[in-house]
Each structure stands twice: as C-alpha cells, then as structure tokens.
N, C-alpha and C positions, 0 to 999 in steps of 0.2 A: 928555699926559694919560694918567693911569693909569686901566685897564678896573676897574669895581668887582669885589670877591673876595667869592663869595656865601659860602664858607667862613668867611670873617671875619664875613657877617651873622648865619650860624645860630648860630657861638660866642657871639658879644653879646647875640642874644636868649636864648640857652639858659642865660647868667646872670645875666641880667634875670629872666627867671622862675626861677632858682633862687633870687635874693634875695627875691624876692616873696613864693615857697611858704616860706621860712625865718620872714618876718618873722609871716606869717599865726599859722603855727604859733605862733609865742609870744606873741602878741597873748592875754591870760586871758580866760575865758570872764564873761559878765557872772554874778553871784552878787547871790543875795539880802543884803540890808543886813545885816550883822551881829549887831545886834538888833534885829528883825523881830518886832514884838507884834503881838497879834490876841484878841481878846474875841468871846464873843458872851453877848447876853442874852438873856434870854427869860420871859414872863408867864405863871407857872404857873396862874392864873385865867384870862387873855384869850386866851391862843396868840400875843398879839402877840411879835415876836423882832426886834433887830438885832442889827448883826455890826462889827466892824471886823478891817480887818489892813492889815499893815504898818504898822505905827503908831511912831515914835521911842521913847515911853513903856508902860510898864503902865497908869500914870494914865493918856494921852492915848485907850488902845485901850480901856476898860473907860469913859469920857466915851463916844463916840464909839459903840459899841454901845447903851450907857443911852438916849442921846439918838435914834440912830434907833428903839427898841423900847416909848420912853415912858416916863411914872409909876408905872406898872403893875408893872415889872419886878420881880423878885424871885431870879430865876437867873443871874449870870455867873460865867463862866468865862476866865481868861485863859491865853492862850499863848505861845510864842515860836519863832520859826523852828519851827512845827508847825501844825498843823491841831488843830480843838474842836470835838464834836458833843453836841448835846441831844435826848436820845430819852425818850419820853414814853410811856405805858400807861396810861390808866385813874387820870387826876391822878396818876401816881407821872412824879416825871421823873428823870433821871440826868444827868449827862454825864462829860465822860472829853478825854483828849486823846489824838493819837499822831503818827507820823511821816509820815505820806498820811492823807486825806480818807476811804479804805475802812478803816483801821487806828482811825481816831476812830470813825466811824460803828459799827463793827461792837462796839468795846469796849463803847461806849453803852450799843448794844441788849442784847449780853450782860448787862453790869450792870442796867438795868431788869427782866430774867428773865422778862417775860409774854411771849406768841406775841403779842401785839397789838401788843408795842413800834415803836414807828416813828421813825425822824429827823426832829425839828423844824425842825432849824437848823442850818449846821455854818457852818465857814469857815477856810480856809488861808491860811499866811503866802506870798507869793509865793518860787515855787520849791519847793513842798512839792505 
C-alpha cells in the first residue's frame, strides 16, 4: 500500500483552481439587450406620466408609456439604450435624453431655463 503524497494533493488542487479562476474570467459580463427602448409620457394638463424601458420596439416602448400615463398624454419621448427626462416650470415642459439618469435630468432642467424647473418623470434603459 502506497502512503498518500500531499505534494501531489496541493499540485491538483492548485490547478483545479487555476482552471476555475481562468474559466470565470472569460465568462462576459451580462449586458444590456442590444436594443433597449424606453418612452416616457407625460400630460401636460394632468401631471399624469408613464414610463416604459427595455422594451424590444420604439413602437412597443412608446404603447407601454401611453398606456400606463392615460388619454390625456400629450408628451413622449423615446429612447434607446439611455435614459429620458421630462422637466416642467410653470406649463412650459421640456425634455431631453442622455447617457445616465443625472445627464437626462439635468439637460432637461437646463432646457426648461426657469429656477422653478423640476423632473417630472424620467426613466432608463437597464444598464444605464
């Protein structure tokens, strides 16, 4: 009977785990859908707003806003793989899109120009 060789245990496991750490590493990181739509609406009379994102379509994300924000609507805007914000002052509203959720909002406000401006509504595609 041959005594076990711990030498031989630590080499097996130390390329055990070096196959492991290898495979991990190339494993790609999950990414947002390729085309990634996103709408939002919003009722320049009511305040009422929906939103969609991620959506397969323009058409489907610009339904999908309409219908959660009602009959009322009168504002959308659509996106893709980005964020969309509606900022509003005194019945004047704007919006805008950009690459993050503080890059939308802020264009917004900018574009509306009053101190009163505020964020209605925004909404990003996942991963943004």
């Amino acid at each position: 009977m041959l005594a076990p060789m711990p030498g031989k245990l630590v080499v097996v496991l130390s390329v055990a785990l070096c196959v492991l750490s290898v495979q991990a590493a190339t494993v790609p990181p999950r990414s947002q859908p390729r085309n990634a739509w996103g709408a939002v609406a919003y009722s320049s009379t009511t305040g009422a707003y929906g939103y969609a994102v991620d959506q397969p379509s323009k058409r489907s994300a610009e339904s999908e806003a309409f219908k959660q924000c009602g009959a009322d609507c009168d504002v959308i805007r659509t996106f893709r793989n980005a964020c969309g914000a509606v900022a509003e002052a005194q019945k004047r509203y704007v919006w805008e899109t950009g690459a993050s959720r503080d890059i939308a909002e802020m264009k917004a406000r900018k574009k509306c120009g009053a101190d009163s401006c505020r964020t209605v509504v925004w909404a990003c595609t996942r991963g943004k």
